[in-house]
Every structure is written in C-alpha cells, then in structure tokens.
C-alpha positions as CSV (number, residue, x, y, z in Angstrom):
1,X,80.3,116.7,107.4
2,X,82.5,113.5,108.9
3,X,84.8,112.0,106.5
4,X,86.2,108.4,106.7
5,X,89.2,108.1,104.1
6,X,91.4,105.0,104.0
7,X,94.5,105.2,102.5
8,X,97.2,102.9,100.9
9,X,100.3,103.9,101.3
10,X,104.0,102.9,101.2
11,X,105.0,101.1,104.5
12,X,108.3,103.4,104.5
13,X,110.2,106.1,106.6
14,X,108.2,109.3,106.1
15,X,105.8,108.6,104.1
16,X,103.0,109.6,107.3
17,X,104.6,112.7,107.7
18,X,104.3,113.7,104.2
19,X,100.3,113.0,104.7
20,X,99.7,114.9,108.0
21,X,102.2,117.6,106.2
22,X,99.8,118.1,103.6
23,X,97.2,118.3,105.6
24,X,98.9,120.9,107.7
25,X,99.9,123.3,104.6
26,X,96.8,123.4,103.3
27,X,95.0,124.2,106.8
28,X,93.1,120.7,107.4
29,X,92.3,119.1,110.3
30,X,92.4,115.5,111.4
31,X,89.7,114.3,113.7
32,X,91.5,110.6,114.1
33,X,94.6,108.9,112.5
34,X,95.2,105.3,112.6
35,X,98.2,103.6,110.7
36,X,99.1,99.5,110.9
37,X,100.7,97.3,108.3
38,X,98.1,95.3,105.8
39,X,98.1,91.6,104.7
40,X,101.6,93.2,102.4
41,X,104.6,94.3,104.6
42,X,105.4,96.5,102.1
43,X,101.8,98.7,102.2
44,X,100.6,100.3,105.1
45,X,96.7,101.0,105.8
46,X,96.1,104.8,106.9
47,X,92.4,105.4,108.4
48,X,91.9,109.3,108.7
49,X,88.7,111.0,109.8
50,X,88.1,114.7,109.1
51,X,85.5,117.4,108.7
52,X,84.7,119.0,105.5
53,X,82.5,119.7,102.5
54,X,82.3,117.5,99.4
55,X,84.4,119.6,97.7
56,X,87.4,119.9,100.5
57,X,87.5,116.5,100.7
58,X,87.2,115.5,96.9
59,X,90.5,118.5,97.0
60,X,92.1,116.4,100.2
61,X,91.8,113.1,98.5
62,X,93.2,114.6,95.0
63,X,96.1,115.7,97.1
64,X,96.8,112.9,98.5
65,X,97.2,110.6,95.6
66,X,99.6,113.1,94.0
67,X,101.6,112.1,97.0
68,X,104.5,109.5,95.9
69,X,104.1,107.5,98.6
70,X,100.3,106.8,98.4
71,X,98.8,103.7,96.3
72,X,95.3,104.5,96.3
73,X,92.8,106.1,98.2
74,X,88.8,105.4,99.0
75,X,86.6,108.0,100.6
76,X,84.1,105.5,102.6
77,X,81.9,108.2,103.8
78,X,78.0,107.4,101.9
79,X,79.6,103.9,101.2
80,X,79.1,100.7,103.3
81,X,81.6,99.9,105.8
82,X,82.2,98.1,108.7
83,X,84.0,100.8,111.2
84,X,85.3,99.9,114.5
85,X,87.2,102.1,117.0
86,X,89.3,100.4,120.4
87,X,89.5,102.1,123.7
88,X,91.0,101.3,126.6
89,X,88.9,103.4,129.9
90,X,90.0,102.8,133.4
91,X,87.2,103.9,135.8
92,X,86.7,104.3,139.4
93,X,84.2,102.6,141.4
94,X,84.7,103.3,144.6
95,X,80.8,104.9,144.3
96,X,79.6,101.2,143.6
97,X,81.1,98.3,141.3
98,X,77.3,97.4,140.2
99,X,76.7,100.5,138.5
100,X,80.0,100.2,136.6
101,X,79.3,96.7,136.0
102,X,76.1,97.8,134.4
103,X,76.6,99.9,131.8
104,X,80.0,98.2,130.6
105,X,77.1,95.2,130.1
106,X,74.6,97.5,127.9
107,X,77.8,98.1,125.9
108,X,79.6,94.7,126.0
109,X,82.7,96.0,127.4
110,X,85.1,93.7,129.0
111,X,87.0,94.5,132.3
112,X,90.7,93.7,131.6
113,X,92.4,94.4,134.8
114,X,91.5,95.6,138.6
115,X,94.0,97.6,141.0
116,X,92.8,100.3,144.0
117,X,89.7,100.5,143.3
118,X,90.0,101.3,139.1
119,X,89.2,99.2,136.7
120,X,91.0,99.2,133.3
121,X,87.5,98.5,130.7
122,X,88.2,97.7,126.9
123,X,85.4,98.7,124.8
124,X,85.7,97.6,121.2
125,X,82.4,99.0,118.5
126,X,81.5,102.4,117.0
127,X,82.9,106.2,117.6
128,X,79.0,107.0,118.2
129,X,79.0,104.1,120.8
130,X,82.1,104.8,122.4
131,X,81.0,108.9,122.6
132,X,77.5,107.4,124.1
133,X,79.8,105.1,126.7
134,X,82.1,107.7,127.9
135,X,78.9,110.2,128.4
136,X,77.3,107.7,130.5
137,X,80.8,107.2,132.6
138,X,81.4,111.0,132.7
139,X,77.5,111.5,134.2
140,X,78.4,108.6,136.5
141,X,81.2,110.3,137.6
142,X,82.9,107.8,137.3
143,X,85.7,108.5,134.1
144,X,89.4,108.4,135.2
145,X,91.3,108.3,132.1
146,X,90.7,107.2,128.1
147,X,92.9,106.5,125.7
148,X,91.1,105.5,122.2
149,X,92.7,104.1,118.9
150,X,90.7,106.3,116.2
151,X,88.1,104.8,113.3
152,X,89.5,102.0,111.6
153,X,87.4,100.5,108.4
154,X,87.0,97.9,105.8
155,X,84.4,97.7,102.7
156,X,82.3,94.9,103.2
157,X,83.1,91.8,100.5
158,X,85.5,91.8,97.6
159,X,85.1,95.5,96.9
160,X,88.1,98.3,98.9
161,X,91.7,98.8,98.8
162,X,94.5,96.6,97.5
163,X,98.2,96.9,95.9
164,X,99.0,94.6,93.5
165,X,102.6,94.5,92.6
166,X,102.3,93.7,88.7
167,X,100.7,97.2,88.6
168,X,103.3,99.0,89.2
169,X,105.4,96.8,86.8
C-alpha cells in the first residue's frame, strides 16, 4: 500500500542523510522524497512516499522519531490532505502543436517556454494526474524528457505538523 509521511525535521547538515540512511539499513524503499524549509528556518518539511504494510510503516515512522534530528512525524495516508506534485515535461510537436495543445488543456498545464520544435510544459496537480498525463504524451509519442518534484502535502485546516520552540524548553 502507498504511504504519504511528512516529516519535521531539523533544518541542519545531515540530518537527510540520517533519514534515507535509516531507510537504507533496514531495507526500505523511497518511491519520492521532497525536502524545503517551513514558515521556521530552523525546521525543515520532509514529504516521503513509500510502499508498505501497516505494520512496516507504523515500524518506519517509530524509527524515525527515534532519530535526533526529527520533531514530529504524521502518516497522512487514510487522512485528508491536500497533495500536489510539480513537473516540468518538454515535448515534441513536430507531429502537430494541436494535439499537444490539447491534452495540456484537459490537464491545465501551462506551456513555459518554446525552442526547435519542444516545448517545455509545467503541469502542477496529483501523482495519479501526472501518471495519467505522461501516459497520454508517451501514446502520443510525443514525451521527450520529465523531470518531476515528488508528492508534497498539507492537512487541510488547523490540524498537521508544527514545532513550537517552548516545547523543547
């Protein structure tokens, strides 16, 4: 089963390689990875999707808080939240610019640059969106290179992750 698990960690030299290490020794894969700085410079949001039962990931997420560098972690899989996943396609459309035109319309993709015949696309919604988009460009024929960002999340309202300072205190 897919697992979405944001993490809050310590914005500090090392402290992703300790994560990924852990998930290395203890023979876990990671589907996607994204890391960025939060609203606090001094906390960094990790956004990691991987494959597992319940119980491997209720194991992966005990792991991880013994970690010293993370603050808290939230397994969003079952839960509401709002996930989102950036990718930046160039296509070629040397077949026909309508037809490229067309489906980057049924997915509200936006053309951000145009050179020799490929277009650079940014597509911004869902990994089950984007997988659907890249299929139709791939039976198009029409695919030339993708790089994508991975999952990142949020909980919906008040509830999710946050540091407070006075915590640790």
């Amino acid at each position: 089963m897919r697992h979405v698990i944001s993490v809050l960690m310590a914005n500090e030299a090392g402290a992703l390689v300790r994560v990924a290490g852990m998930f290395s020794q203890r023979g876990f894969n990671i589907e996607t990875l994204n890391v960025g700085p939060t609203e606090d410079p001094k906390v960094s949001r990790l956004t990691l999707v991987t494959e597992g039962t319940e119980h491997i990931v209720d194991q992966i997420n005990r792991q991880l808080l013994k970690l010293v560098d993370v603050i808290d972690v939230l397994d969003m899989t079952g839960d509401e939240h709002v996930e989102r996943e950036l990718a930046l396609i160039k296509v070629r459309h040397d077949n026909g610019h309508d037809a490229v035109v067309a489906m980057a319309r049924n997915y509200e993709v936006s053309s951000i640059s145009e050179d020799d015949a490929i277009e650079t696309l940014q597509f911004v919604g869902t990994g089950d969106e984007l997988n659907a988009f890249v299929a139709a460009l791939e039976d198009a024929g029409v695919l030339v290179e993708l790089a994508r960002s991975g999952a990142v999340t949020l909980t919906p309202g008040a509830t999710g992750l946050s540091y407070d300072e006075a915590d640790d205190a």
